[in-house]
N, C-alpha and C positions, 0 to 999 in steps of 0.2 A: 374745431373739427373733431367729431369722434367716428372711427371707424371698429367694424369687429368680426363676429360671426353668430347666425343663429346655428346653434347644434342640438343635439340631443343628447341627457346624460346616461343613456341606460340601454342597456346594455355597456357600452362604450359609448365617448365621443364620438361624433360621425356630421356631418354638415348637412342640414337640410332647406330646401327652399321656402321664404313666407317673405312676411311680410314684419317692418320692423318701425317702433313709433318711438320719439320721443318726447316727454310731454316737461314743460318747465314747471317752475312751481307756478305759476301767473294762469299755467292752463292750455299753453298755446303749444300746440302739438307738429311733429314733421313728420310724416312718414314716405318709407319707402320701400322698396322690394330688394329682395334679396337675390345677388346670383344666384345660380344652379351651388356654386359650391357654397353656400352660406353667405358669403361676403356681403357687408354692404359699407358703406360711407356716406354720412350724413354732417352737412355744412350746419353749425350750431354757435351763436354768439358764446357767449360764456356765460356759464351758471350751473346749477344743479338740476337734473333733469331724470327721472322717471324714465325707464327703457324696457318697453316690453315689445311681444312681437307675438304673430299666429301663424299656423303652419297649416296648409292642406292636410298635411301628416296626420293630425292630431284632432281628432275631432273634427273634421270637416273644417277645420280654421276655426273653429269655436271654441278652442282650448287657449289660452291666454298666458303664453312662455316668460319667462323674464330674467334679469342680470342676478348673478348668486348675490351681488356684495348690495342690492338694494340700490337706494341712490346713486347717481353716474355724475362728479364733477368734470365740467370742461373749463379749463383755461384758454385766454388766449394765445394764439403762438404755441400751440401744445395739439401732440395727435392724443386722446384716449381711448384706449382699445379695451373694447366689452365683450365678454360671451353669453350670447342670450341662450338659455337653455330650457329645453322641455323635457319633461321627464316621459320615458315610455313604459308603458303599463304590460 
């Protein structure tokens, strides 16, 4: 299970709504939405997974956010918690 938040880095952190994927190495993709405050939680077997997300905010959603640390490990029996972040201009 990996859970987290999309936010924005710039100015400050601040929580914003979109939309959030993650994709394994194999290709096979989850997405989901994010609360109002950022939040979301996504049900993931284990492995290494690709975590990006897009935001109304940014580009009409056409702006393409992502985790600072790159790759996102999930184990089993483990929460891992990500900040997906977009930068504002």
């Amino acid at each position: 299970m990996t859970g987290g938040a999309l936010a924005t880095t710039l100015p400050a952190t601040r929580p914003v709504l979109g939309n959030v994927t993650a994709t394994s190495a194999s290709g096979t993709s989850v997405r989901v939405a994010t609360g109002a405050n950022g939040a979301f939680t996504i049900q993931l077997p284990p492995g290494t997974y690709s975590v990006t997300a897009t935001s109304p905010v940014y580009d009409s959603g056409m702006t393409i956010c992502a985790t600072n640390g790159g790759a996102v490990s999930v184990s089993s029996g483990h929460r891992t918690t990500v900040l997906v972040s977009c930068d504002e201009h």
